[in-house]
C-alpha positions as CSV (number, residue, x, y, z in Angstrom):
1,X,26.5,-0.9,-32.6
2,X,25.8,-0.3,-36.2
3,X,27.4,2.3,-38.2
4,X,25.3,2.5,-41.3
5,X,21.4,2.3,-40.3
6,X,19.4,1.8,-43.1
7,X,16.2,3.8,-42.3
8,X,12.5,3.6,-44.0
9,X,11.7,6.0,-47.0
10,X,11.3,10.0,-45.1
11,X,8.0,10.1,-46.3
12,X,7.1,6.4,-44.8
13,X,9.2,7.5,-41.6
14,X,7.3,11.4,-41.8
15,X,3.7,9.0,-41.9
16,X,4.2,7.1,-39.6
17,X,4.6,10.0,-36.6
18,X,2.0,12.2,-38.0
19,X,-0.7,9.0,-38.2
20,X,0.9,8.3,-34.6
21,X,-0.2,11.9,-33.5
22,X,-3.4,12.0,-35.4
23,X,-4.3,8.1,-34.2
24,X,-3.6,10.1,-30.6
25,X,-6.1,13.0,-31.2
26,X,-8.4,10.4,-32.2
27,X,-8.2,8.6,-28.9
28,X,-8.4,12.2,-27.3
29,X,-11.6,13.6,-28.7
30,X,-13.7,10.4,-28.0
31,X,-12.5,9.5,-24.9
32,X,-13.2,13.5,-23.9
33,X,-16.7,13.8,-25.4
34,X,-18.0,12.4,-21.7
35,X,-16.6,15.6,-20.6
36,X,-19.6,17.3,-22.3
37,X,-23.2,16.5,-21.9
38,X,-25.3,14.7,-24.6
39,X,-26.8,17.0,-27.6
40,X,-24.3,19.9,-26.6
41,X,-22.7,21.7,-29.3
42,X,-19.1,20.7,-27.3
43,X,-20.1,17.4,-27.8
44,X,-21.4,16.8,-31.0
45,X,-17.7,18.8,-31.7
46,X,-15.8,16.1,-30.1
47,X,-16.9,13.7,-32.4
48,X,-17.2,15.4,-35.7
49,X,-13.3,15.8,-34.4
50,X,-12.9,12.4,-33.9
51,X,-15.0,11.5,-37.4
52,X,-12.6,13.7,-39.5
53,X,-9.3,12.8,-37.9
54,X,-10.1,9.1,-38.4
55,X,-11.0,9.6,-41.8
56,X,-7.5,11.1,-42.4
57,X,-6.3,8.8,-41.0
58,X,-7.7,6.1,-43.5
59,X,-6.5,8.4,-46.2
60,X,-3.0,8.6,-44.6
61,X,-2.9,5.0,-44.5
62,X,-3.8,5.1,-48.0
63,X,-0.8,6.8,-48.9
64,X,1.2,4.8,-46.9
65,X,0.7,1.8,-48.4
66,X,1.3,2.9,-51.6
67,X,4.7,4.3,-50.7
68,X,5.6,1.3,-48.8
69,X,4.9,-1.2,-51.8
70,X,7.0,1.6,-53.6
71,X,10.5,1.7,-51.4
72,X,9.9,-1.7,-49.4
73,X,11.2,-2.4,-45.8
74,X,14.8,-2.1,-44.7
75,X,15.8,-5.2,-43.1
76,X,16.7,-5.3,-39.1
77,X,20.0,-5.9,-38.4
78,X,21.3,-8.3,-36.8
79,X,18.2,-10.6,-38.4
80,X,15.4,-11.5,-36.2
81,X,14.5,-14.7,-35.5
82,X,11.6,-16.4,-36.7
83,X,9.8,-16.7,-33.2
84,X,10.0,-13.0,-33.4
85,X,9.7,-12.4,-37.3
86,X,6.8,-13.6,-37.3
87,X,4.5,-12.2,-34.8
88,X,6.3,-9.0,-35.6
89,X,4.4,-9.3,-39.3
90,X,1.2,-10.4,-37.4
91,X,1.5,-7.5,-35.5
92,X,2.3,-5.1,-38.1
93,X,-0.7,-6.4,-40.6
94,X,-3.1,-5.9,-37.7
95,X,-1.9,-2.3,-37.0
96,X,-2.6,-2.0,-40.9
97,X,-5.9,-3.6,-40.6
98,X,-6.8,-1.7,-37.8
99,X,-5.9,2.1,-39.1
100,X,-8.3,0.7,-42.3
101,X,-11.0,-0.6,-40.8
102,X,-11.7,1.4,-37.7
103,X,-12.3,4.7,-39.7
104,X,-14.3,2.6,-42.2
105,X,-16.5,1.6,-39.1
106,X,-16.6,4.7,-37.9
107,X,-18.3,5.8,-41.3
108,X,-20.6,3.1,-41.8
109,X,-22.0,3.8,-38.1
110,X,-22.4,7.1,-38.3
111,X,-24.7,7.0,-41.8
112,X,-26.6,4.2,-40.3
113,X,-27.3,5.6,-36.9
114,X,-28.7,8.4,-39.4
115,X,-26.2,10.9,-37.8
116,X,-25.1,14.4,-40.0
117,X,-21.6,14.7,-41.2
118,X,-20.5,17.9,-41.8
119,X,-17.2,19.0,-43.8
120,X,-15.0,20.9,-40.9
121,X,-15.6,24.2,-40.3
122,X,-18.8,24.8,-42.8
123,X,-22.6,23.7,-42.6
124,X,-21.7,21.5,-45.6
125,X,-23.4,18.2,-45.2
126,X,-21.8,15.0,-46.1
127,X,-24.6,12.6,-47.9
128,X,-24.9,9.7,-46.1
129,X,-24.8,6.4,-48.5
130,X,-26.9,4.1,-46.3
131,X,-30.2,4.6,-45.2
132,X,-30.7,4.7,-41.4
133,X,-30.8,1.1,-39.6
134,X,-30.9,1.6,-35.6
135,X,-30.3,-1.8,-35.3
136,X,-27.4,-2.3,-37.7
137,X,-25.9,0.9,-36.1
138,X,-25.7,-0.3,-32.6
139,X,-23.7,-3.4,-33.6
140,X,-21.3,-1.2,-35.9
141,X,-20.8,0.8,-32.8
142,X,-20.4,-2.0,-30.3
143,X,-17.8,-3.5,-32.6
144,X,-15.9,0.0,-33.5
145,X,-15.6,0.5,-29.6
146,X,-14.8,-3.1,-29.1
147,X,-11.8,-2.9,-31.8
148,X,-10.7,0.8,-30.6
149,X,-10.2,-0.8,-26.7
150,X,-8.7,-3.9,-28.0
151,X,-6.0,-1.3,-30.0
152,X,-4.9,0.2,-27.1
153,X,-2.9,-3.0,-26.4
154,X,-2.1,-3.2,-29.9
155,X,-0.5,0.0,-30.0
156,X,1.3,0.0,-26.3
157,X,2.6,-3.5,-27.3
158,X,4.0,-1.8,-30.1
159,X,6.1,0.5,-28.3
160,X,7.0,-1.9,-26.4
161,X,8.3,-3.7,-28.8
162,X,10.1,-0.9,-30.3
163,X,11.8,-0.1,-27.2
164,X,12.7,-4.0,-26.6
165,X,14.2,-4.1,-29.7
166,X,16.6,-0.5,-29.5
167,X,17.1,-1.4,-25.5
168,X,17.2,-5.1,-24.9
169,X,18.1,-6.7,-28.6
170,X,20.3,-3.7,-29.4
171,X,19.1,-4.0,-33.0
172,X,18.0,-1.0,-36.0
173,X,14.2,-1.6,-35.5
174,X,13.8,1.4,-33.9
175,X,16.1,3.4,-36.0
176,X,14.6,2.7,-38.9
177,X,12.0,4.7,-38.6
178,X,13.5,8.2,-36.7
């Protein structure tokens, strides 16, 4: 193997688990909300859950950016290919686009389904910059849910392709980031 891994920044390599936990809560409290009925306060909890972990989330990703512009991206070693270079960027940009515009969804279809927002843990409300459009909303939601079950392949054929690459290649991919 390799002797001298060269590994992401610790605070790229520290984001990247905690948005991987907090992208796993997110998942949690929606897909757990059918446990309660509709209008229940156990409910309506679920998703304010699932509202604020998103939206840190999309600050998180933020962040991330910011620090990966800052300290770059180690290269692999040995290389990869460029059958596999390039859908590996593909597939990195849309986990990117993804943690950006799912929460940003999320946002734009609660204000226009004319939902309340509250601040966790207060009766605080969060004013709601668009006006209420039923219509509007609906389509925000289909798409939001129609993007969140397409990620679920996105993110397993991630890990898969992190354990292909520590397992089968034998390269750093993987070690780069723990």
């Amino acid at each position: 193997m390799f002797s001298k891994v060269r590994r992401y920044a610790p605070g790229l390599r520290r984001l990247h688990w905690l948005m991987a936990l907090l992208i796993l809560a997110v998942y949690l409290a929606v897909e757990q909300r059918g446990l309660f009925a509709r209008g229940t306060p156990a409910r309506a909890a679920m998703m304010q859950t699932h509202f604020w972990l998103g939206l840190s989330v999309l600050a998180l990703v933020v962040w991330r950016i910011v620090l990966r512009v800052r300290h770059g991206v180690p290269a692999i070693h040995p290389p990869l290919p460029l059958w596999q270079a390039l859908p590996a960027g593909l597939l990195h940009l849309a986990l990117y686009a993804f943690l950006i515009a799912m929460p940003v969804l999320g946002l734009l279809t609660a204000w226009t389904d004319g939902k309340t927002l509250y601040v966790p843990f207060s009766q605080i409300a969060v004013p709601a910059l668009l006006s209420p459009d039923p219509a509007l909303a609906e389509r925000l939601e289909d798409l939001h849910g129609a993007i969140g079950e397409f990620f679920y392949w996105v993110i397993g054929l991630h890990v898969l392709a992190a354990l292909y690459h520590h397992y089968v290649r034998g390269d750093d991919t993987l070690r780069r980031m723990v």
